[in-house]
Backbone as a printed PyTorch tensor [residue, N CA C, xyz], in Angstrom:
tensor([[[106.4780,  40.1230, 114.5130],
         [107.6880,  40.2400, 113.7500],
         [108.7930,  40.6420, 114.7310]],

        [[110.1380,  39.7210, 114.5790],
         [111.1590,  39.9600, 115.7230],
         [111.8350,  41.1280, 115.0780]],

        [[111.6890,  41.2410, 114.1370],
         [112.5270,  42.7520, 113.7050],
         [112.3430,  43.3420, 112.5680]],

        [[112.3960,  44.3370, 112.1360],
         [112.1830,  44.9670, 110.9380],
         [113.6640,  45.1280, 109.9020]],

        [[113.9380,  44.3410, 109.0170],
         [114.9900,  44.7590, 108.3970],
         [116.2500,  44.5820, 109.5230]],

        [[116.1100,  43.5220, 109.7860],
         [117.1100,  43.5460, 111.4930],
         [116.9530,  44.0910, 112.3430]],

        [[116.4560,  44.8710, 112.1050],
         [116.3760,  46.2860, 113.6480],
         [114.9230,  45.5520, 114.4240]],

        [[115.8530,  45.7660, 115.6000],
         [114.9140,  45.0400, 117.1930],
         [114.1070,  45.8810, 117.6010]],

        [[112.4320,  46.1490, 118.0010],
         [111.9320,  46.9600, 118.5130],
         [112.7990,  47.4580, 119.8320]],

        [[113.8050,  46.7110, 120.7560],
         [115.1350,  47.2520, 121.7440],
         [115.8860,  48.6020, 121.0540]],

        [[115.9840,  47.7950, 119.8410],
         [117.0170,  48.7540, 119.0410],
         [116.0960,  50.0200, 118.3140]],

        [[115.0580,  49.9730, 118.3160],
         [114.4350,  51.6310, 117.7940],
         [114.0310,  52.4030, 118.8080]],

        [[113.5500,  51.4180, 120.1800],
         [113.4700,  52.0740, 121.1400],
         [114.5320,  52.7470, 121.9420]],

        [[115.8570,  52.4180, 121.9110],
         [116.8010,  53.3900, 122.1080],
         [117.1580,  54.6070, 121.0450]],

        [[116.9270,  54.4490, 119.8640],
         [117.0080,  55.2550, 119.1150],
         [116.4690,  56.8510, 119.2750]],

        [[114.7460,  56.1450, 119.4260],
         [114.0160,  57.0990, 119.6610],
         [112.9280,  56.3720, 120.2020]],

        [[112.4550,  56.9710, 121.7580],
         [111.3280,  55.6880, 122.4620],
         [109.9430,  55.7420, 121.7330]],

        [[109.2310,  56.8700, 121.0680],
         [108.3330,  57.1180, 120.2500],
         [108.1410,  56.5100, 119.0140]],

        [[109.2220,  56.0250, 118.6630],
         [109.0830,  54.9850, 117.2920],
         [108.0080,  54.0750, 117.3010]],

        [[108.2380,  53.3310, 118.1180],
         [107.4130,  51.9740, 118.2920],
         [105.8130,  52.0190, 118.7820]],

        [[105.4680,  53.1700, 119.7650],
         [104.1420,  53.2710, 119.8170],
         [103.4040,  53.8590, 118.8550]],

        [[104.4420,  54.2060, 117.9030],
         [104.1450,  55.2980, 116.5880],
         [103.4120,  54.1940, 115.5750]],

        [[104.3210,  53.6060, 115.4900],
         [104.3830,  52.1350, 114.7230],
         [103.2050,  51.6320, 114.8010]],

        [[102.4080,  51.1950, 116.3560],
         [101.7850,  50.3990, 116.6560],
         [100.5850,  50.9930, 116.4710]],

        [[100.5520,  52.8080, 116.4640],
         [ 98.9020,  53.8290, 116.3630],
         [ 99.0980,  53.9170, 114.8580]],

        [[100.0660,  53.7070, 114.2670],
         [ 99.6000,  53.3470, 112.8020],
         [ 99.2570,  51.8890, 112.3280]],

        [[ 99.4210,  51.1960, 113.2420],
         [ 98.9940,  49.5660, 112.4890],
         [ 97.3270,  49.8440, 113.2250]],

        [[ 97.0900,  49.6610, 114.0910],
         [ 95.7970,  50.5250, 114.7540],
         [ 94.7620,  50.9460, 113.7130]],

        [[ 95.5470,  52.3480, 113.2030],
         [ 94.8730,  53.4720, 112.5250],
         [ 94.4470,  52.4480, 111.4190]],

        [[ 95.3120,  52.1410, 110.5060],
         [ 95.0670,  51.3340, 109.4530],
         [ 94.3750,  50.3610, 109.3290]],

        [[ 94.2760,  49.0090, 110.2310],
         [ 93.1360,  48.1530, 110.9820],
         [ 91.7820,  48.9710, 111.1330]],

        [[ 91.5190,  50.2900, 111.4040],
         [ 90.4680,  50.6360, 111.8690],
         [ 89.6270,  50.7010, 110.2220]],

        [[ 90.6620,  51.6770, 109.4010],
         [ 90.3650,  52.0610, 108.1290],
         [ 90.0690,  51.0020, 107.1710]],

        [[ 90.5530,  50.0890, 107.3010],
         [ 90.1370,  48.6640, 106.8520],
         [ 89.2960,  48.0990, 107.1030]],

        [[ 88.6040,  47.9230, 108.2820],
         [ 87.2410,  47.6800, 108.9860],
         [ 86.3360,  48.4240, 108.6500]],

        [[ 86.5620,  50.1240, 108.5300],
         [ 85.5930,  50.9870, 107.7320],
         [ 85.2740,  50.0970, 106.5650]],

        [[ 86.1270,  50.4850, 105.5080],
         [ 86.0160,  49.8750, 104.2670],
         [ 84.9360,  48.8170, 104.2420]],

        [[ 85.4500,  48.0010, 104.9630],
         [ 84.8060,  46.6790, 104.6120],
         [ 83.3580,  46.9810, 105.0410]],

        [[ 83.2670,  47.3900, 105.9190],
         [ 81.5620,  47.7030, 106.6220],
         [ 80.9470,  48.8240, 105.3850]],

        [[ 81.5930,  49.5060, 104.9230],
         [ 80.8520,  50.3930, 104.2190],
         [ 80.2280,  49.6570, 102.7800]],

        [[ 81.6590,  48.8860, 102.3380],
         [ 81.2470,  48.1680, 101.3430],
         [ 80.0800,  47.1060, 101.2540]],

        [[ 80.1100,  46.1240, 102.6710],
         [ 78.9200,  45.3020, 102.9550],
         [ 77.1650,  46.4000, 103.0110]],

        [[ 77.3090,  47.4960, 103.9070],
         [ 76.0300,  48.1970, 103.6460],
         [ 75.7960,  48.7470, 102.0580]],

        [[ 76.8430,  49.1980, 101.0980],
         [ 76.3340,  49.5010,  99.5660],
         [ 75.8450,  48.1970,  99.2920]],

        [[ 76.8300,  47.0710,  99.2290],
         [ 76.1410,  45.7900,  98.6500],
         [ 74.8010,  45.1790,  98.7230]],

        [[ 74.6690,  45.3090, 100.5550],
         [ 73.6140,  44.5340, 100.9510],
         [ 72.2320,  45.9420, 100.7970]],

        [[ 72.4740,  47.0410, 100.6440],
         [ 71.2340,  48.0440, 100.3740],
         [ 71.1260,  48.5270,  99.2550]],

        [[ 72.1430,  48.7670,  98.7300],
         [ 72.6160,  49.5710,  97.0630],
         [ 72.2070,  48.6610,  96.4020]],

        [[ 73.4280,  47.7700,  95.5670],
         [ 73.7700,  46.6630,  94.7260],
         [ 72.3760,  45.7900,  94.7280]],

        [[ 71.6600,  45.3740,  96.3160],
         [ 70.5720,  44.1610,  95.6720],
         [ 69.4050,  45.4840,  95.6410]],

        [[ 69.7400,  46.6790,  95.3210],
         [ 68.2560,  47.1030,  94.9890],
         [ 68.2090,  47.6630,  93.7660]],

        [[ 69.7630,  47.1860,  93.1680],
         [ 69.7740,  47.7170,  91.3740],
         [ 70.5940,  48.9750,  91.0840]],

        [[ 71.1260,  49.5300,  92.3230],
         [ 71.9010,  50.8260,  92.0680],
         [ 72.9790,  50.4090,  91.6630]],

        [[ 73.7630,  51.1290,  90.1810],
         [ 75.0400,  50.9650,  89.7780],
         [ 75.8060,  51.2840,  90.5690]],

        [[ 75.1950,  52.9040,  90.8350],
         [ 76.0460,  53.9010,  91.4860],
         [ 76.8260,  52.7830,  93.4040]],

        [[ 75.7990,  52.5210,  93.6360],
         [ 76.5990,  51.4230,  94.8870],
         [ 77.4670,  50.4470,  94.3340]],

        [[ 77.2680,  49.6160,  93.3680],
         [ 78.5390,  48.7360,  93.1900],
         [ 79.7790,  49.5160,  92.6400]],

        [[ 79.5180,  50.6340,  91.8730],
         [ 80.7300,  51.3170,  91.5780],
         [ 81.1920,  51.8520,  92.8810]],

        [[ 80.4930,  52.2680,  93.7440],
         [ 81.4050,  52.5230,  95.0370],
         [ 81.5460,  51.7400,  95.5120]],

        [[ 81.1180,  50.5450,  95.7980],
         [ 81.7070,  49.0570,  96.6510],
         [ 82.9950,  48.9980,  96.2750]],

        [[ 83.1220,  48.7710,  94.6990],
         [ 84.3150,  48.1740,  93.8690],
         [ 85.8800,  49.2900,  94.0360]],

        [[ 85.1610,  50.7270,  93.9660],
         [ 86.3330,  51.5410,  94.1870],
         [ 86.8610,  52.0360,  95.3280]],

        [[ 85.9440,  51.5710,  96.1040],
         [ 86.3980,  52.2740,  97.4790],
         [ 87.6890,  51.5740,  97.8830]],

        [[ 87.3940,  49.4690,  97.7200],
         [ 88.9550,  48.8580,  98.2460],
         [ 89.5200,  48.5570,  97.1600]],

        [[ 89.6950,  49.0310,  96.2180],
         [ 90.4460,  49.1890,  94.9710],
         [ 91.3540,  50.4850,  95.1320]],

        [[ 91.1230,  51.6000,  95.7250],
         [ 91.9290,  52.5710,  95.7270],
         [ 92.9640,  52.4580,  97.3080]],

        [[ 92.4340,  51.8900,  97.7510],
         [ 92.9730,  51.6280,  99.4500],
         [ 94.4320,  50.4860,  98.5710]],

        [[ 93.6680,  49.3700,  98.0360],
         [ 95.0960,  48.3530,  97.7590],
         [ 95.6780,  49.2730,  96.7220]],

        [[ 95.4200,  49.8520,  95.5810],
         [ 96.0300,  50.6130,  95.2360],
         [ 97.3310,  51.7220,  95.3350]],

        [[ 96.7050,  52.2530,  96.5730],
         [ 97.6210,  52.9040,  97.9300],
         [ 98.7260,  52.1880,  98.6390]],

        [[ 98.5630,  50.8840,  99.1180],
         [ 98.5740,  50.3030,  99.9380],
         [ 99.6130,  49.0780,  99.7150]],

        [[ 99.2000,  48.6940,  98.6290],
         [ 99.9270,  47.1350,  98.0630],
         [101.3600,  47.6650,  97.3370]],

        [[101.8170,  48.2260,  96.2530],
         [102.7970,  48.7950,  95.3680],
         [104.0700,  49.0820,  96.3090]],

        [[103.8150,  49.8860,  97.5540],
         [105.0190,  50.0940,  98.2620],
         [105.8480,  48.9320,  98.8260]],

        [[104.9170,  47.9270,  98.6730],
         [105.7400,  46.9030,  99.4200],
         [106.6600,  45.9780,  98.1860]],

        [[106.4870,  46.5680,  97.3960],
         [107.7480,  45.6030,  96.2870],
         [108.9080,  46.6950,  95.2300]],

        [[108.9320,  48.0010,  96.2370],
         [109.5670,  48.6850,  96.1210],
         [110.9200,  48.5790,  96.3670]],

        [[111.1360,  47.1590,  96.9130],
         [113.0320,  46.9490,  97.5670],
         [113.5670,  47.3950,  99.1610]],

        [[111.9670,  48.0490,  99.4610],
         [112.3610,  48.6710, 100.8310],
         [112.5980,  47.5010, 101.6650]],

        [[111.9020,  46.6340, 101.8510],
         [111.4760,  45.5790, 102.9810],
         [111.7170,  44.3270, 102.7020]],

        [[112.6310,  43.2410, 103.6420],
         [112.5550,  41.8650, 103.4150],
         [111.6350,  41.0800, 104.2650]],

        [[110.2180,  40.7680, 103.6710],
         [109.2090,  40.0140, 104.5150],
         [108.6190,  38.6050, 103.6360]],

        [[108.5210,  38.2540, 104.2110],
         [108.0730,  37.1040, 103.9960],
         [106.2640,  37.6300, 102.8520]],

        [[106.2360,  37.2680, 101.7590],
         [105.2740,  38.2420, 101.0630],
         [103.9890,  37.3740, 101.2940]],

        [[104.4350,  35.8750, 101.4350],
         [103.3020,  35.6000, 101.5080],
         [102.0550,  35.6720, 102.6400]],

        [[103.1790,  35.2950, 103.8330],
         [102.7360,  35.9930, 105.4500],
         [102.2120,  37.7090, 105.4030]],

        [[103.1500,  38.2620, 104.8430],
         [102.6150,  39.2690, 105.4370],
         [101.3040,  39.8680, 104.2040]],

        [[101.4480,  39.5040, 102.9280],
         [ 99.8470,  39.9120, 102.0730],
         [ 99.5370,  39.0560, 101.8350]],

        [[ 99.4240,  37.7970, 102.3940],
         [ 98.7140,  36.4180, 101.9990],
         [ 97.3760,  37.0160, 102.3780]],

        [[ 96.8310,  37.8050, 103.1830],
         [ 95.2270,  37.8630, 103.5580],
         [ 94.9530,  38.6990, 103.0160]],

        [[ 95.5290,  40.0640, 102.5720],
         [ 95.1230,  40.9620, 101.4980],
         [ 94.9030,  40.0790, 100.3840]],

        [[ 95.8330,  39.6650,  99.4700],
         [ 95.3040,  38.4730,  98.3400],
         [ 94.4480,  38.0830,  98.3300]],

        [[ 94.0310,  37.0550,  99.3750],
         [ 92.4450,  36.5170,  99.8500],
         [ 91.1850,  37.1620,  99.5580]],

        [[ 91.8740,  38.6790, 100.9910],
         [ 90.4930,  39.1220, 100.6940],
         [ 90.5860,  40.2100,  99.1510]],

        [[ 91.3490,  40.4970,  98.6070],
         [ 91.3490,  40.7510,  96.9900],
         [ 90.2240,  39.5920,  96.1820]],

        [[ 91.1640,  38.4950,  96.4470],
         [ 89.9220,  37.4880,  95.4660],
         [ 88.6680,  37.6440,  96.1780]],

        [[ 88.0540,  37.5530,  97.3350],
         [ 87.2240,  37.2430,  97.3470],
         [ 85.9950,  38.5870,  96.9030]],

        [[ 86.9910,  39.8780,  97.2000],
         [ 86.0610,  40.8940,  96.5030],
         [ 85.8560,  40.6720,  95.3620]],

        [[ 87.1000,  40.3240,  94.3120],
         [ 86.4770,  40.2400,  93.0660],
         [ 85.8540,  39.2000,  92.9220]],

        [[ 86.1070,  38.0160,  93.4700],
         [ 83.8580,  37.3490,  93.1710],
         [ 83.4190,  37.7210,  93.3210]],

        [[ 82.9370,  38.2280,  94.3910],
         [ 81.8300,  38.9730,  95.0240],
         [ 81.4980,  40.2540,  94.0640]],

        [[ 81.8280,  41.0980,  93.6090],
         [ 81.9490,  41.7580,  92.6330],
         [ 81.6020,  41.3890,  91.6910]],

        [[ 81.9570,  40.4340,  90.8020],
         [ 81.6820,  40.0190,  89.7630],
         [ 80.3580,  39.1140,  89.8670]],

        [[ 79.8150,  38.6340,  91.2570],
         [ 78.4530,  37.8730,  91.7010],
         [ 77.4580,  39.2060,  91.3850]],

        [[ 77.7170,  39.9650,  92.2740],
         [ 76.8430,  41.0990,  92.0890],
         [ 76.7380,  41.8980,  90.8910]],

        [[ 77.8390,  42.1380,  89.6320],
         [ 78.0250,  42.3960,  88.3450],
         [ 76.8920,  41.9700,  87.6450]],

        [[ 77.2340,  40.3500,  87.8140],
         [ 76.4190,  39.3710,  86.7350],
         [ 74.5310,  39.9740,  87.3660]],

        [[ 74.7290,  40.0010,  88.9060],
         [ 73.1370,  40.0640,  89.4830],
         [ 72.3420,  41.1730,  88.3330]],

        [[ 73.1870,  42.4060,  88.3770],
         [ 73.0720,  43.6330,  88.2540],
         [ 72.8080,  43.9090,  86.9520]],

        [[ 73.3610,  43.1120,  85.9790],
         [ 73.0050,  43.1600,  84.5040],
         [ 71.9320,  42.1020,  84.2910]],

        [[ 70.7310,  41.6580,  84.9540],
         [ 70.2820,  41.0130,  85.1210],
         [ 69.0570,  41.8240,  85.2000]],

        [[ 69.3110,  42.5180,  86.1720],
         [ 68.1550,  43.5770,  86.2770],
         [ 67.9330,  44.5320,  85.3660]],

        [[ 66.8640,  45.3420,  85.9200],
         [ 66.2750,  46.6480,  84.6640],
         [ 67.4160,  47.6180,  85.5880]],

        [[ 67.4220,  48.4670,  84.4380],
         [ 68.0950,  49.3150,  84.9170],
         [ 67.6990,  50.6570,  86.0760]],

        [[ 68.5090,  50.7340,  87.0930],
         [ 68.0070,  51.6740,  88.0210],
         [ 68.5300,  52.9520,  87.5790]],

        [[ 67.8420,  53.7700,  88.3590],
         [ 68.4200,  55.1950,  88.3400],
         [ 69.4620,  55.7760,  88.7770]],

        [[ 69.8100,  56.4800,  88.4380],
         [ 70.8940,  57.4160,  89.8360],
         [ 70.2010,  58.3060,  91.2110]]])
């Protein structure tokens, strides 16, 4: 992105030179936390969910449900002019594809006897 709201990474870096590496250990941070997510969610699915535990698909389902939750809303707040589809076209994606996946493992899950907690 050549600029944020007009402003040139030139132009925040004179501002204040810490802006921008600030910027960049939070896109970082957030990438990392997103990669959690997703890995945590694949081990409930693939150990939890196919062995009948509710309790794992309810944490699969809420764990990146509360992250977009967090995450998605600020951006149609009026703050930012971005291109919406570029910049959450792959959140969307991977939104749908959790909820198949979700709803694959749903249907699996009521299928089965019921497990324990």
């Amino acid at each position: 992105m050549a600029t944020l709201n007009g402003v040139t990474p030139a132009q925040l870096n004179q501002l204040n030179p810490a802006v921008v590496p600030y910027i960049a250990h939070v896109h970082v941070a957030l990438a990392g936390f997103i990669a959690a997510t997703a890995i945590a969610v694949i081990g409930l699915a693939w150990f939890g969910v196919r062995a009948g535990a509710w309790w794992a698909w309810i944490t699969a389902v809420i764990s990146p449900v509360v992250g977009l939750a967090v995450g998605v809303p600020m951006h149609y707040l009026g703050r930012f002019e971005w291109d919406w589809v570029g910049h959450l076209g792959a959140v969307y994606l991977g939104t749908l594809i959790l909820v198949v996946g979700a709803v694959m493992a749903l249907t699996g899950l009521m299928r089965k006897a019921p497990a324990t907690a």
